[in-house]
C-alpha positions in Angstrom: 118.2 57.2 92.3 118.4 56.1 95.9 119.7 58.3 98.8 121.2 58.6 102.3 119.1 61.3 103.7 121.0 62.0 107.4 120.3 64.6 110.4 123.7 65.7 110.4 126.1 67.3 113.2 126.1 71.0 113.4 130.1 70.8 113.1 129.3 70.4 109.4 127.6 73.8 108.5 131.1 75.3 108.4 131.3 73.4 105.4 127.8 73.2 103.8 126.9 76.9 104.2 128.8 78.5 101.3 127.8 75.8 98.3 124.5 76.0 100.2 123.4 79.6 100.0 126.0 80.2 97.1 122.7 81.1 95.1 120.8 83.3 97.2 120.7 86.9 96.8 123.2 88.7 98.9 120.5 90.3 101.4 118.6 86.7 101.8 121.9 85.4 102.0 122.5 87.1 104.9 119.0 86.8 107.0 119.6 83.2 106.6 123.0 83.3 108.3 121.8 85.9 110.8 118.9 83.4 111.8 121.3 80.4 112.6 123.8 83.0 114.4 121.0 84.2 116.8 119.8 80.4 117.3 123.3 79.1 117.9 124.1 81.6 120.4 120.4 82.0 122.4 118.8 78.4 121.9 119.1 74.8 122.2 121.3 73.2 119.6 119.0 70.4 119.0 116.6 73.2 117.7 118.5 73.1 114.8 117.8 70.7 112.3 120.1 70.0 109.5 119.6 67.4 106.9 122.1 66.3 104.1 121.7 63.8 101.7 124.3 61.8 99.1 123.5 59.2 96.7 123.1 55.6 98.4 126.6 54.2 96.7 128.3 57.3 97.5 131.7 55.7 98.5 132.1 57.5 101.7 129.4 58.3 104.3 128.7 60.4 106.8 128.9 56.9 109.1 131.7 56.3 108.3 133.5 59.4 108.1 131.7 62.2 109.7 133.8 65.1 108.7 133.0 64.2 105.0 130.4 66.1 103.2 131.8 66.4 99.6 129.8 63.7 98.8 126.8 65.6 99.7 123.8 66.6 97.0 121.4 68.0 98.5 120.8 69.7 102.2 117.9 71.3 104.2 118.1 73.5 107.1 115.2 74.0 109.0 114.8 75.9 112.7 112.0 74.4 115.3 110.5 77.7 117.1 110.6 78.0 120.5 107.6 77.0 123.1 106.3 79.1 125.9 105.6 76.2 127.7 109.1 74.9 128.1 107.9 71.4 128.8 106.0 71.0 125.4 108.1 70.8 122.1 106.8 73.4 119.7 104.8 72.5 116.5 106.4 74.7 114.4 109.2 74.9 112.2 111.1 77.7 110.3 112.9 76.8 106.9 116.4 78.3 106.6 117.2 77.2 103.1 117.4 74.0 101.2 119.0 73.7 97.6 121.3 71.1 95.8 124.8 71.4 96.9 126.0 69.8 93.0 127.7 71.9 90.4 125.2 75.0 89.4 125.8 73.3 86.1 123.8 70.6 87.0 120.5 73.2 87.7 120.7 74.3 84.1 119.0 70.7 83.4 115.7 72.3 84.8 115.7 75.7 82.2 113.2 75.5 79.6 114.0 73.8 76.2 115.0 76.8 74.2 118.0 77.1 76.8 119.8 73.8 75.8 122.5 75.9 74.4 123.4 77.3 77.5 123.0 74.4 79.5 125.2 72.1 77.3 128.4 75.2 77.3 127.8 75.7 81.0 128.6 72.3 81.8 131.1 71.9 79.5 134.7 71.3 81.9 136.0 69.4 84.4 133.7 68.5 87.3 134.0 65.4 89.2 131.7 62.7 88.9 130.0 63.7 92.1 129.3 66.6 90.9 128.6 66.0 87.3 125.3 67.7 86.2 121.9 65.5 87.0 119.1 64.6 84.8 116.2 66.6 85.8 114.3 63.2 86.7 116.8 62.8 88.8 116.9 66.3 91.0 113.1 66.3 91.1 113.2 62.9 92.9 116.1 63.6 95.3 113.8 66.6 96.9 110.8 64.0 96.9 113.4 61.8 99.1 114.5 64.5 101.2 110.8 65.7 101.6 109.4 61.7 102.4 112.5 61.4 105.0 112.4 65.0 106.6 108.4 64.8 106.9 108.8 61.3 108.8 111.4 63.5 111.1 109.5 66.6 111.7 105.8 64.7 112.1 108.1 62.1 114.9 109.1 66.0 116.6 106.1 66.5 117.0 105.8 69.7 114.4 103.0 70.3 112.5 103.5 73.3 110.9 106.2 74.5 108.7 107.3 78.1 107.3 109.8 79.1 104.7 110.1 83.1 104.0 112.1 83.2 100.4 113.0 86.3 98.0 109.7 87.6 96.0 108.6 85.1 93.5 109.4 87.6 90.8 112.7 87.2 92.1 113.6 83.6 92.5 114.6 81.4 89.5 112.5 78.6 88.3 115.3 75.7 90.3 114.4 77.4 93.7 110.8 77.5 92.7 110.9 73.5 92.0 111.9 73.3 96.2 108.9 74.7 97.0 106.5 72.7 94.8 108.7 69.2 95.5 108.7 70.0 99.2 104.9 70.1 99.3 105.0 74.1 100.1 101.8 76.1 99.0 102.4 80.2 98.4 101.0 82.6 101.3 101.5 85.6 100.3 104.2 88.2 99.2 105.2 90.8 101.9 106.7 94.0 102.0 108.5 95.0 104.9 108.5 98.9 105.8 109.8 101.1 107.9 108.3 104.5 108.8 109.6 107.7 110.9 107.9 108.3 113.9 106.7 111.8 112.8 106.2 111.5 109.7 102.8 112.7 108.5 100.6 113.2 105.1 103.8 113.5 103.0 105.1 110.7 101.0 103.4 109.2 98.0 101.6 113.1 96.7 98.8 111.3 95.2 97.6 108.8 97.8 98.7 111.0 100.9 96.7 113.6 99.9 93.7 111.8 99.2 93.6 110.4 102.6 94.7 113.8 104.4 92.0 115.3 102.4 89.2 112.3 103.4 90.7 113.4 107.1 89.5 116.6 106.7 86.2 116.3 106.0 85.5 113.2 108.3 84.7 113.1 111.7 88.4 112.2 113.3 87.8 108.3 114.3 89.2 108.6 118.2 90.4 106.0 119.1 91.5 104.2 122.9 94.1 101.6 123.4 92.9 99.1 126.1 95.7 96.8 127.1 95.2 92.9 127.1 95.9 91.5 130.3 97.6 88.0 129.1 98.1 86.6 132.6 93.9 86.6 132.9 92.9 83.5 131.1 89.6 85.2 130.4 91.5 88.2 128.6 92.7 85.7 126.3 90.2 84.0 125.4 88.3 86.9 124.7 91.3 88.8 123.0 91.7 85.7 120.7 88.1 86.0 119.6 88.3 89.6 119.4 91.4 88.7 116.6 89.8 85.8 115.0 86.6 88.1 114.5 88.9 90.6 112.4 90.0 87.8 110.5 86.8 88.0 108.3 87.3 89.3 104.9 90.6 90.4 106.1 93.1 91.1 103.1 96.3 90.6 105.0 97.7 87.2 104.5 94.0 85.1 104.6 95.3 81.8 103.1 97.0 81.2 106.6 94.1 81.0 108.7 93.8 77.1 106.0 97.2 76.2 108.3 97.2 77.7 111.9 94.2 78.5 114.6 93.9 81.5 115.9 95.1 80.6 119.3 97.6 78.8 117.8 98.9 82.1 115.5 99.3 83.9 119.1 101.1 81.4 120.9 103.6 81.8 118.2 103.6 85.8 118.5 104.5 85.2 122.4 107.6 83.4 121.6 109.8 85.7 119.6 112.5 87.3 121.0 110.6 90.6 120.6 107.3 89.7 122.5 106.1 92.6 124.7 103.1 91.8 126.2 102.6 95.4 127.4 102.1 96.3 123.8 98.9 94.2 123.5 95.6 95.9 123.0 92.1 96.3 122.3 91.0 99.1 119.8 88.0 100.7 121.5 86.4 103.6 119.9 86.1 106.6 122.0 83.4 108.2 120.5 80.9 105.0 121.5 79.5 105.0 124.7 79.2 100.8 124.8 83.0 100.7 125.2 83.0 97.7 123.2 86.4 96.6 121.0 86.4 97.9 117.3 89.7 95.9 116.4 92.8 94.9 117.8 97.1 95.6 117.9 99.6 93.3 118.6 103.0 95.5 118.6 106.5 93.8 119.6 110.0 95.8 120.6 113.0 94.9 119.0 116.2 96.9 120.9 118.6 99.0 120.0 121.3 96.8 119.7 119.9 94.5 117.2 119.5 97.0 114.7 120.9 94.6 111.9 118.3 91.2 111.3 115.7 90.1 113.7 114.3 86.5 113.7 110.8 84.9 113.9 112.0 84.3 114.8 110.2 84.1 109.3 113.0 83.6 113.9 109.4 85.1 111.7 112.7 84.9 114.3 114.4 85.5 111.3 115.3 88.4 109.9 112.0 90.6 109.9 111.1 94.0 109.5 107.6 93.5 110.8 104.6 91.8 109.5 101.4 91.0 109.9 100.1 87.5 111.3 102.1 85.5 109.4 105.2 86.9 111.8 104.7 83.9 113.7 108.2 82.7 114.0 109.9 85.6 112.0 111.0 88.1 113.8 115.0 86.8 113.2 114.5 87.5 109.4 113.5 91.1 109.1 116.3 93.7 108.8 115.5 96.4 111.1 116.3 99.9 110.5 118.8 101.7 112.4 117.3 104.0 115.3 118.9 105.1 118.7 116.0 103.6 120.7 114.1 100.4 120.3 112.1 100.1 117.1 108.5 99.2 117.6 107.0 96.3 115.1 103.2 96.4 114.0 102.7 92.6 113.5 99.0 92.6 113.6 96.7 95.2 113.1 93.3 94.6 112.9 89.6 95.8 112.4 86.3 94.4 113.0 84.2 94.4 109.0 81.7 96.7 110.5 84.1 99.2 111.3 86.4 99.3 108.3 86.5 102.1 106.2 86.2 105.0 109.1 89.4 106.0 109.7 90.5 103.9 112.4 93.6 102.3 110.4 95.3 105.7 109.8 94.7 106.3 113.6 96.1 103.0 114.8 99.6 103.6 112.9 99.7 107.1 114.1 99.0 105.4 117.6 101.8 103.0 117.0 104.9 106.0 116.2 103.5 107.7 119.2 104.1 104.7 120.8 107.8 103.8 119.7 108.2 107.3 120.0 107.1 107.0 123.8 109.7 104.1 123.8 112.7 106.7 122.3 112.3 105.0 119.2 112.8 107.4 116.2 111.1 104.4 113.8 108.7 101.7 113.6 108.5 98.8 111.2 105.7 96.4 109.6 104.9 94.1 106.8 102.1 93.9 104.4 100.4 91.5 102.0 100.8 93.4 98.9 97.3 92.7 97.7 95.9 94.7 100.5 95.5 97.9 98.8 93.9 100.2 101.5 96.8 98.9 104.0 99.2 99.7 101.5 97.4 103.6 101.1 97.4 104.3 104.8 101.6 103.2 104.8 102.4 105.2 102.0 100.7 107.7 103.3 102.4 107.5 106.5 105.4 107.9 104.9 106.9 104.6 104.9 109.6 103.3 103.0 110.1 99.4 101.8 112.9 97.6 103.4 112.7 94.5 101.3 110.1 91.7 100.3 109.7 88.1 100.6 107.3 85.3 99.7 106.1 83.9 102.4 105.3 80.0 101.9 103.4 77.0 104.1 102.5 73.2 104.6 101.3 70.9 107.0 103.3 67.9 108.1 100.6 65.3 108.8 
């Protein structure tokens, strides 16, 4: 099977949209179209990158008639983040969705054997030919074409990194799973995103929270100081970047995506969501140590008020986000944020230096964070986390947080 794989006008999502995110669940379904919405409205149009594809004989094309698109089989949306340098093109790229536009019918081709009954009654009707159900052969190779043509595109843009934030693996279906695994995407992690009151204390999971409130009382309290990171100072950045690449180290929050982006490079993307603060930067100092020297650092972000519905990382990040760790890079337009009547305050990265794990500074820095969103006149604050990273996950539920949702979180290089 040969294709016409085009960058297509925007004027055609109208169109596209509903067969393409007709299979999402309702809540991804809507982060997705929350995450074009805030780029349509706040960035550059050409930002936006939308591929379609038909077959090569398809008797119309999008040449020759542009407001066409029933043709189409297949179609990718992707969103290039934003650069603080507004000179330089950014080298990342957000995947809204991509999925076949065909019949669903045709999808059943890729169920295992023992579901050829249901394949063979679901298709049974009156499709048209262009939409008559594909050999598997055949879908397989049209998201090798797509990934061959849209690789050439992005590596030409200059992007070298791509995201895609999806439902929870153990929530997907095995046709959205073949994208990932056609497209050349490797598995990050799977995040949940959680949202916590600002005074809550030792009362939500019984079993963990009194463990911990128990370990507080009979260890020295771990004072800690938040020093902020003057980002204008060149020499505070590079020493706050090797301050955050130095907790990095047998970190259990996300580490398979230190194999795609620096650390410098993980930052830079931090300072281009729409819910940057740079006030909210710090170094973790231990005030009981007389050296004054950093124990760990906190990277917070303020979404406001009036975007109490998804955020974007900005995965719009940028996308709908409730908050996450350093995989937030472009994400902060997909987390849902929870309703408040002040700006909610986002951990995205927390972290300690090995030596001084396992003292009580992690419980201190999320109480130092509701303080903070509470200084703000926030009533909540938000974060993700990697759900293999247990004593994270203790400290939260501990805290009292709740989950807002989870996704997969998903990466490649384009070389």
């Amino acid at each position: 099977m040969s294709l016409q794989i085009q960058r297509a006008s925007l004027e055609h999502l109208q169109t596209v949209l509903p067969r393409l995110l007709s299979r999402l669940s309702i809540g991804r379904a809507q982060i997705a179209l929350e995450h074009l919405r805030s780029n349509l409205q706040n960035r550059p149009h050409d930002e936006i990158l939308f591929y379609l594809a038909r077959e090569q004989d398809a008797s119309v094309s999008l040449e020759t008639d542009p407001t066409d698109t029933s043709a189409s089989i297949a179609a990718l949306i992707a969103i290039q983040q934003p650069s603080i340098d507004e000179a330089v093109s950014s080298d990342v790229a957000t995947i809204v969705h991509a999925d076949f536009l065909i019949d669903h019918a045709s999808h059943l081709a890729t169920l295992p054997e023992n579901s050829a009954q249901l394949r063979e009654s679901a298709a049974i009707g009156s499709v048209p030919d262009e939409h008559r159900p594909m050999p598997s052969a055949d879908l397989v190779q049209v998201i090798l074409q797509m990934r061959n043509h849209i690789d050439r595109d992005l590596s030409d843009l200059g992007i070298r990194f791509v995201q895609w934030a999806t439902d929870a693996t153990d929530q997907i279906e095995v046709s959205a799973q073949q994208w990932h695994d056609g497209l050349g995407f490797q598995k990050i992690a799977t995040l949940d995103y959680l949202t916590g009151n600002v005074n809550s204390t030792c009362e939500a999971d019984p079993i963990t929270s009194a463990a911990l409130c128990k370990a507080e009382d009979h260890e020295p309290q771990a004072a800690i100081e938040l020093r902020p990171v003057a980002l204008d100072h060149e020499g505070s950045r590079r020493a706050f970047a090797k301050l955050v690449e130095a907790t990095y180290s047998g970190t259990l929050d996300c580490p398979r995506l230190a194999d795609y982006r620096t650390t410098s490079e993980t930052l830079r993307g931090y300072q281009t969501t729409a819910s940057f603060a740079p006030e909210l930067w710090f170094e973790v100092v231990d005030g009981s140590s007389s050296d004054n020297k950093p124990v760990g650092c906190m990277i917070l972000a303020k979404h406001e008020e009036s975007r109490d519905n998804t955020q974007s990382g900005d995965t719009g990040r940028e996308t709908a986000q409730a908050g996450k760790s350093h995989t937030e890079e472009t994400e902060s337009s997909r987390k849902p944020a929870a309703r408040s009547t002040g700006p909610v305050i986002e951990i995205v990265y927390m972290g300690l230096l090995p030596e001084t794990r396992g003292q009580g500074f992690g419980r201190r820095l999320v109480a130092q964070a509701a303080k903070l969103a509470s200084d703000f006149g926030g009533t909540r604050f938000i974060l993700g986390v990697d759900r293999k990273n247990r004593p994270a996950r203790d400290i939260y539920n501990a805290q009292g947080m709740t989950r807002l949702l989870s996704e997969t979180v998903w990466a490649k290089r384009v070389l």
